[in-house]
KOLVEXTOR-52315 format. One record per residue: x, y, z of N, C-alpha, C in turn. Coordinates in steps of 0.05 Angstrom, whole numbers, plus 5000, padded with zeros to 4 digits. Example, Ala and Ser with C-alpha at 12.3 -4.5 7.8 and 13.67 -1.06 7.14 Angstrom:
<recs>
526448865156524649105156526449345156
525749555142527349795143525850015157
</recs>
This chain:
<recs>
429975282902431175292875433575102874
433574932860436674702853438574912843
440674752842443774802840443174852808
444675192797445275182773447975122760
446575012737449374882718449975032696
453075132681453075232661454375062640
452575022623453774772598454675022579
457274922565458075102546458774922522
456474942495456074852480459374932456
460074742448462474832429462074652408
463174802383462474722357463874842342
463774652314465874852289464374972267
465175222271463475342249464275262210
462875442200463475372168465475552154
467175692162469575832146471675692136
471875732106473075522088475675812089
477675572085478475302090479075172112
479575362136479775212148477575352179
475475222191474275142208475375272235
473275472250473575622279472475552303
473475452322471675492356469775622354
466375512360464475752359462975522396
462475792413460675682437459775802451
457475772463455675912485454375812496
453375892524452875792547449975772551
449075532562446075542570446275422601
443975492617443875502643441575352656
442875062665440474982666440374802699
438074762704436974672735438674462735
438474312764439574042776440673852757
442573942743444173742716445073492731
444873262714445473002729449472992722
449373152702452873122697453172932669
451372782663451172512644450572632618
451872512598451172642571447972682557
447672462566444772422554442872662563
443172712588441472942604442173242587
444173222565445373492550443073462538
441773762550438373882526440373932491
439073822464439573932449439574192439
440174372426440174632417440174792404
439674932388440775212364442275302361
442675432345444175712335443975812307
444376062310444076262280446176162269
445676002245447675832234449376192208
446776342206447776522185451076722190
450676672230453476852236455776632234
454976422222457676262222458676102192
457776312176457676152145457275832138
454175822150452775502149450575582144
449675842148447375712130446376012122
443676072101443576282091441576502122
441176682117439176832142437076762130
434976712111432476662113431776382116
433476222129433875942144435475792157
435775962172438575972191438675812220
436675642217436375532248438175282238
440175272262442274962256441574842284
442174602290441874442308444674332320
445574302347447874322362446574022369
448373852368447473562376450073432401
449573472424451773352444452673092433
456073102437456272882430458972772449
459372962468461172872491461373072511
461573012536461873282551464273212575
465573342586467873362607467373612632
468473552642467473852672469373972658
468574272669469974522661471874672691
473674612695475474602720475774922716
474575072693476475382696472275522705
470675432707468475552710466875422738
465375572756464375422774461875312761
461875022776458574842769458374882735
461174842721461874902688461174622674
460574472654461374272636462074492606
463674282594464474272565462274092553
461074212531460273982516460374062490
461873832479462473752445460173712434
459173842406456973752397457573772364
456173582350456773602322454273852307
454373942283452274072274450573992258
447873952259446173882244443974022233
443173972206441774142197438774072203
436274332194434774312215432873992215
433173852192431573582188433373342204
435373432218436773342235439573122220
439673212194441973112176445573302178
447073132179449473202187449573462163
450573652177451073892167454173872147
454274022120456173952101459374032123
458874142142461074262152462274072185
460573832177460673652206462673362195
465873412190466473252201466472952209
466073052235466072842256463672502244
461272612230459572502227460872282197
461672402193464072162169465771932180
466171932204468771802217466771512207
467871302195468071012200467970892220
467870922243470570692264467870762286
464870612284463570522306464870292327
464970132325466970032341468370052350
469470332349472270472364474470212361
474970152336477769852332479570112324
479670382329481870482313483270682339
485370752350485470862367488071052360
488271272367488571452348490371722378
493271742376494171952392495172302364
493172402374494772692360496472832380
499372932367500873092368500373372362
499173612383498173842368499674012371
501974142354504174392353501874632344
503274842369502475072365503875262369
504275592364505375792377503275962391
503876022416502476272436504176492416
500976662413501276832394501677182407
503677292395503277612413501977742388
499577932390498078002368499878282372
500378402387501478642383503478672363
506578452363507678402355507078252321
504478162323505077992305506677692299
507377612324509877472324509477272342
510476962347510476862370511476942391
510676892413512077002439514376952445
516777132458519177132452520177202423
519577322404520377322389520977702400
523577842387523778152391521978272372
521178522387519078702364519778772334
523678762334523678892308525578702291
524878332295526278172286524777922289
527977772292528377502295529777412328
529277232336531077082360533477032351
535276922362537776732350535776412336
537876312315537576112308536375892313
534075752319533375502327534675332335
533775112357536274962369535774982390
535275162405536075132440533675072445
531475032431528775232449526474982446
528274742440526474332435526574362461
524574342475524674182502526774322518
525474642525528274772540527274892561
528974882583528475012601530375282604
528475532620530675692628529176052603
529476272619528376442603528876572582
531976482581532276502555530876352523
530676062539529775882515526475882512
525475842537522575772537519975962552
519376032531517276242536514876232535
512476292553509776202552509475882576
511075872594510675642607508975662627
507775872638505275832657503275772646
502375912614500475862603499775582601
501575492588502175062573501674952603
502675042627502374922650499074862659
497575212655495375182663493475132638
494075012623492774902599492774592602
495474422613495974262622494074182646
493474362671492574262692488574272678
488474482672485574432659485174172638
486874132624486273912609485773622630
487473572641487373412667484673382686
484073582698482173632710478973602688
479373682676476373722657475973322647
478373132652478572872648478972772622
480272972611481872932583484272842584
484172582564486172382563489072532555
490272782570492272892551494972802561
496972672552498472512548501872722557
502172912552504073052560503973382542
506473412547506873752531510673772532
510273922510513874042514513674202488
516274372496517874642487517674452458
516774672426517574592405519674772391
520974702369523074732361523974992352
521275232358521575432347520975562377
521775882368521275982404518376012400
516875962425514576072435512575832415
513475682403511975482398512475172412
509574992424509274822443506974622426
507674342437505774172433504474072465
502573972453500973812482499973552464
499973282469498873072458496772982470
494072832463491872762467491572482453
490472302470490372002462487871972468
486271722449483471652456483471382442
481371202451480571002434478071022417
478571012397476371212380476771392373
475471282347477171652319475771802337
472771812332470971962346471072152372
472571912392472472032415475372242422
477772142399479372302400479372612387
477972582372477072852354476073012368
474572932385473073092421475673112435
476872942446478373132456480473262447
481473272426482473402408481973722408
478973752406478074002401477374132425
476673962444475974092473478674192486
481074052477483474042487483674402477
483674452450484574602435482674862443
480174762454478175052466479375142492
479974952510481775032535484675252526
485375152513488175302505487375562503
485475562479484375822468483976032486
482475892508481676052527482976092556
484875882553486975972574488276292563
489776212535491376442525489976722522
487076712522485476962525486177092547
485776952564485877062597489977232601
490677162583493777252573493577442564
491677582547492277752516493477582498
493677332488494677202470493177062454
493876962429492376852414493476582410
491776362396493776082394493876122362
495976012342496076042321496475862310
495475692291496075412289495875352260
497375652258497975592220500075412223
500475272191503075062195505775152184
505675422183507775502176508275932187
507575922214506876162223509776312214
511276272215514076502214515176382188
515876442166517376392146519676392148
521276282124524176242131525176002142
527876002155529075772164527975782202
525075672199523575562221521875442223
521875292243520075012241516375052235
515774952219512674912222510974782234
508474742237506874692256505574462248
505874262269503673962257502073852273
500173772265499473592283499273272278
501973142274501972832278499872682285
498872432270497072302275498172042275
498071962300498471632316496671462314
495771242295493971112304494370832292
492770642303492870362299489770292305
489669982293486969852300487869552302
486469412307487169152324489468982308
489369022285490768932259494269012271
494069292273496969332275497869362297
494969262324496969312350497368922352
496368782334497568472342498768302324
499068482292500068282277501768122285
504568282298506968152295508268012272
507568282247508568242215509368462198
512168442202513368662178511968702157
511168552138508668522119507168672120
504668602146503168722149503669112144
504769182157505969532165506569642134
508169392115509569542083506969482081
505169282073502869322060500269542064
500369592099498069832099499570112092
502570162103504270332089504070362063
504370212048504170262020501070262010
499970222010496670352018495470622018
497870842019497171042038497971282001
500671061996501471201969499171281945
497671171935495671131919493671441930
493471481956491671751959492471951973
494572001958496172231974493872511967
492872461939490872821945488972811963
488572541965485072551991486372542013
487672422026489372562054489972832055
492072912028492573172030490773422038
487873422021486673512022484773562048
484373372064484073512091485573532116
488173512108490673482125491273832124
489974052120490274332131490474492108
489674672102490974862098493375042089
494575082071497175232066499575072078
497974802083500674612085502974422064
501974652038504374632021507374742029
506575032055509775162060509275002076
509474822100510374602116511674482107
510274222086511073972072513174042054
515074122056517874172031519774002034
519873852046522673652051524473752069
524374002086526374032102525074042129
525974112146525074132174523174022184
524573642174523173482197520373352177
520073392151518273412133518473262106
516673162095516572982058515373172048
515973232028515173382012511673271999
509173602004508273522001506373361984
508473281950507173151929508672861931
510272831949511472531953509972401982
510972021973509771902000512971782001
512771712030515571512040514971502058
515971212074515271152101518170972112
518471012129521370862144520970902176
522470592191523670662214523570862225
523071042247524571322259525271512239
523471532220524271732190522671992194
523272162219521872432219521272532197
523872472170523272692146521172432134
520572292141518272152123515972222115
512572092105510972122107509371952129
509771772136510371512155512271472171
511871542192514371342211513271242225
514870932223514270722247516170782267
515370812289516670752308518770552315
521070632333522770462345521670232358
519170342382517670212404516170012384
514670012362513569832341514869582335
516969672326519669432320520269292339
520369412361522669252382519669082392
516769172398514568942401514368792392
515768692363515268522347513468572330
513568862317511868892293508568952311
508269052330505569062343505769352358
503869552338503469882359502669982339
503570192326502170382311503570502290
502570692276504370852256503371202262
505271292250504071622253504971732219
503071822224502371932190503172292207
505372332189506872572208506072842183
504272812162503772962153501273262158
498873122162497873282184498873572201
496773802186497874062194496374082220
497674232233496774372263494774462263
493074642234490574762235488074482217
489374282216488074032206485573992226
482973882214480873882240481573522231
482473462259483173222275481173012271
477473032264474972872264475972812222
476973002207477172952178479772812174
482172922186483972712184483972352194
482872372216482572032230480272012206
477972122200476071952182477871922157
479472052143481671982119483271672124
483971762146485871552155484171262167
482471262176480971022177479670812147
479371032132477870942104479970832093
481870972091486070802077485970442090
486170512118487370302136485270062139
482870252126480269922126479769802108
481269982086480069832057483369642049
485869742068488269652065488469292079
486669362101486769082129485168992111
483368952091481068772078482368622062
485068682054485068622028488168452034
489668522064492268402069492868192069
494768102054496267862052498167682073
497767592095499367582129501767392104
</recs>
């Protein structure tokens, strides 16, 4: 008998508005490790509000896989959903993205809080309140400030290990809330790890009693909300070397603020208010190092000579990452067609 393998199929289900982790495992003989060797698959689309029960067979289509460092002889595999005539399912995303050529390359910033369900509350937060004031707890060390750091650690080493492009992590501005960033070339391929990134977490913080919560505005009041920043460029803006260029795809972006908005998350009207770090979300503006923007260019951009990227810092934390980059590719291709150098 060969060596068994456990592939664990992950996918997003159909709950409006905003989209859940759905996956399960199949077990199969002498796996070569290689994508292509991923058997296609099923599922009762009716337990996941996609499809009705008297036609409920959906189709799981691999569309990237990584080793699974937390399971023995484990893979991850990303798969989009398709319906059963093998047409992208209304709830797939990924299958919209533009950018075959991978010319678009794309880092998300994903803010979250480790969630205590008992409490209700992010971790570190007291049972019958608030913490002190925000401030200490950006990038802090020490038990007073930063809480949940084995978890982000071993979320960190799994991301690593499974050969996900993940770029770093640190303490965010609120207690018990943390980012981890993920870089890829390719809307596509970043949206994968984006979400594989985001299933590891999930399932690190299980093994906790914790939940991840990635509303963009989990605690009300005077505290930070949750984003997930979108970094990206395509050959245009990593070589112009043209101020021009950047105001003209920047200003580009003004004209469709509801179609961004619109799959940029969820209840990310209490985020977007103009304060904490935020543009309000019925205005556009873009500037230099302008955290409160809708746009910021980077320092590192400027000082290249006009050559790197932009981050569209509107983007909520519970945003699915495959609908934002496809928003943001359709702006920036129909913007580069039409630029004046």
């Amino acid at each position: 008998m060969g060596t068994k393998a456990k592939l664990e199929y992950i996918w997003l289900d159909g709950y409006k508005p905003t989209q859940s982790l759905r996956s399960k495992t199949k077990v199969v003989e002498d796996f070569s490790g290689e994508l292509e060797d991923v058997p296609g698959w099923g599922f009762d689309g009716s337990s996941t509000e996609q499809s009705p029960g008297n036609s409920s067979d959906l189709i799981l289509k691999p569309v990237a896989i990584f080793e699974d460092p937390g399971r023995k002889n484990g893979f991850l595999v990303m798969t989009e959903v398709l319906n059963a005539d093998s047409t992208p399912h209304e709830s797939n995303g990924r299958a919209g993205i533009d950018d075959d050529d991978d010319d678009f390359w794309f880092g998300f910033e994903q803010e979250y809080c480790i969630w205590d369900n008992d409490n209700d509350s992010p971790i570190g937060f007291p049972a019958d309140g608030f913490p002190r004031p925000q401030g200490p707890f950006y990038c802090s060390v020490g038990a007073a400030n930063a809480v949940g750091r084995e978890i982000v650690d071993e979320h960190l080493d799994l991301c690593l290990d499974a050969g996900l492009t993940i770029e770093g992590i640190n303490a965010e501005v609120m207690m018990g809330q943390w980012e981890f960033q993920v870089f890829a070339k390719g809307a596509k391929r970043a949206g994968d790890e984006t979400w594989v990134a985001r299933y590891l977490l999930e399932r690190t913080a299980e093994r906790y009693g914790y939940s991840i919560n990635l509303e963009p505005k989990p605690v009300k009041g005077d505290w930070n909300g949750s984003g997930m920043h979108a970094n990206f460029s395509n050959n245009l803006l990593r070589t112009c070397g043209s101020q021009s260029v950047y105001d003209q795809i920047c200003k580009s972006f003004e004209p469709v603020i509801a179609e961004h908005i619109a799959v940029y998350g969820a209840d990310n009207d209490q985020r977007l208010t103009g304060a904490h770090e935020t543009q309000s979300i019925d205005k556009f503006s873009y500037g230099v190092a302008d955290r409160g923007a809708s746009i910021r260019i980077g320092i590192a951009t400027v000082d290249a000579g006009w050559k790197g990227w932009l981050e569209d810092r509107r983007p909520a934390s519970n945003a699915d990452p495959y609908k934002v980059a496809g928003q943001i590719v359709k702006t920036v291709k129909a913007a580069s067609a039409n630029i004046k150098a």
